[in-house]
Legacy VTK file of the C-alpha trace (Angstrom):
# vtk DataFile Version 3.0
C-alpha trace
ASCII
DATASET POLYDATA
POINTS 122 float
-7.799 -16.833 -31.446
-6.104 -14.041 -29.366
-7.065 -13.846 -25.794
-7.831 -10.700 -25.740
-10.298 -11.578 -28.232
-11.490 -14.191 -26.840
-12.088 -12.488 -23.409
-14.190 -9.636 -25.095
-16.216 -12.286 -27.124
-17.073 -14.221 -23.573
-17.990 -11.042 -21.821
-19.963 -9.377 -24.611
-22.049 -12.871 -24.646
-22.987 -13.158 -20.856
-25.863 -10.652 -19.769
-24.295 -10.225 -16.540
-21.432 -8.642 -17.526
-23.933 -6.532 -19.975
-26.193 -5.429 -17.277
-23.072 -3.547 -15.816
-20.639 -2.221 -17.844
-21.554 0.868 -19.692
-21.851 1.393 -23.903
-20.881 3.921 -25.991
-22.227 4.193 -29.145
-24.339 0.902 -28.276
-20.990 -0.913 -28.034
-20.173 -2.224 -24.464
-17.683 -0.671 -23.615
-15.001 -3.588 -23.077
-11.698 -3.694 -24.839
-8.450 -5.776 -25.510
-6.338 -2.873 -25.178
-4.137 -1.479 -21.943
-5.509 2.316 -22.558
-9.223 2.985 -22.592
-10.085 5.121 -25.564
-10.573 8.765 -24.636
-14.471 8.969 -25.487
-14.739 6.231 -22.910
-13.473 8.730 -19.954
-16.895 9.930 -19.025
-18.218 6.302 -18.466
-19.168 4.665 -15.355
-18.666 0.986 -15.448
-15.676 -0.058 -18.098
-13.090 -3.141 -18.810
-10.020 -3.162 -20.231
-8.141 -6.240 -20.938
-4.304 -6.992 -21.787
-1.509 -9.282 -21.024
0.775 -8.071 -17.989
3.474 -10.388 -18.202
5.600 -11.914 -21.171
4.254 -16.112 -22.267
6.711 -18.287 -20.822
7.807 -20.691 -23.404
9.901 -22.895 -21.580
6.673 -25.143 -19.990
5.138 -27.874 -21.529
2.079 -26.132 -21.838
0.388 -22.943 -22.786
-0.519 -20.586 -19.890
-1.122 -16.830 -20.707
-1.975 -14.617 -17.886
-4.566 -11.717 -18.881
-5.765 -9.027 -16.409
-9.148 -7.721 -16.673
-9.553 -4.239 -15.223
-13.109 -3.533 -14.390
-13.508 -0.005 -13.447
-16.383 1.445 -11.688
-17.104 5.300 -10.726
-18.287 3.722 -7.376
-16.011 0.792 -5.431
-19.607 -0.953 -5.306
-19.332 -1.023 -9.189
-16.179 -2.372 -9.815
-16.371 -5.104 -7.061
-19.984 -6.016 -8.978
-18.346 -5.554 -12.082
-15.381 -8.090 -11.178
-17.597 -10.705 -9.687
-20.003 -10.604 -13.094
-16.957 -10.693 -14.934
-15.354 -13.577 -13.192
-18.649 -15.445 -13.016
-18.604 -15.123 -17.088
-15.042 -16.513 -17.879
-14.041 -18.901 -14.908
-13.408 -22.619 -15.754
-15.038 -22.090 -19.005
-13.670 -23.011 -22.547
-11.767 -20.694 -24.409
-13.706 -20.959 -28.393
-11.593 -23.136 -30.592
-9.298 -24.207 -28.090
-8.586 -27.295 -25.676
-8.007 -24.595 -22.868
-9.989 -23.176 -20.140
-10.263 -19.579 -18.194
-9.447 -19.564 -14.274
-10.049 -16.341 -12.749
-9.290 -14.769 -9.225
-10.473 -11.434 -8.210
-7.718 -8.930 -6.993
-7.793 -5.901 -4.215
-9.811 -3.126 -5.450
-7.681 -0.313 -6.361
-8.542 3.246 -5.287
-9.265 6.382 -7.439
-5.906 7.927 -8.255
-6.895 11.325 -8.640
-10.771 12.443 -8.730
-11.275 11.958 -12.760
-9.974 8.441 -12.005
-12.216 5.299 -11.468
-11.997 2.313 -8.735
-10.578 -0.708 -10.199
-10.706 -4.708 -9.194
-8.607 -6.836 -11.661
-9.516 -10.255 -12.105
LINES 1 123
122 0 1 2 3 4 5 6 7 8 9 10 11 12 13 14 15 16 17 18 19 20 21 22 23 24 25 26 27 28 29 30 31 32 33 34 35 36 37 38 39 40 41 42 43 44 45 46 47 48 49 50 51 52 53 54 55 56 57 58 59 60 61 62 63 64 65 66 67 68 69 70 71 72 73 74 75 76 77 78 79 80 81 82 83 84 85 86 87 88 89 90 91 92 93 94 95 96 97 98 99 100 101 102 103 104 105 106 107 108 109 110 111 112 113 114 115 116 117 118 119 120 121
């Protein structure tokens, strides 16, 4: 399973992350992609997930790292957002796999103009 898959499947099941993030078209409004779709750009509370640096295939084991951008009109949201989010995925099994999510929270990130969002990656 891809992990961006599999990181959308875990949030969409955990009624935390649910409470928060905002739907569109009764959808949440959480994606495996690194640009959120443009019908999203009215929304409030939204996650995007990708991959920000290249698998290293030289270890002896399999360690992808995924960021998960959880963007909130307010810096309240996102920081809520981000904690529900890492609440949902850390040290638990990734479906179909041996391996596990581990999940730190990063600096919020500010607006970067005023149609922007804050953002916390975790």
């Amino acid at each position: 399973m891809n992990g961006g898959v599999a990181i959308v499947s875990a949030l969409e099941a955990d009624s935390g992350v649910l409470a928060l993030v905002d739907t569109y078209n009764s959808t949440p409004c959480i994606t495996p992609e690194v640009k959120i779709p443009a019908d999203w750009a009215t929304k409030d509370s939204v996650i995007n997930i990708y991959t920000p640096v290249t698998t290293d295939k030289n270890t002896e084991y399999l360690s992808t790292q995924w960021t998960v951008n959880c963007r909130g009109a307010t810096q309240d949201k996102a920081e809520n957002l981000a904690r529900a989010v890492s609440n949902a995925l850390s040290r638990k099994a990734i479906n179909g796999t041996q391996g596990r999510f581990y999940c730190k929270e990063g600096f919020i990130l500010q607006p970067a103009n005023e149609d922007d969002n804050y953002n916390m990656p975790v």
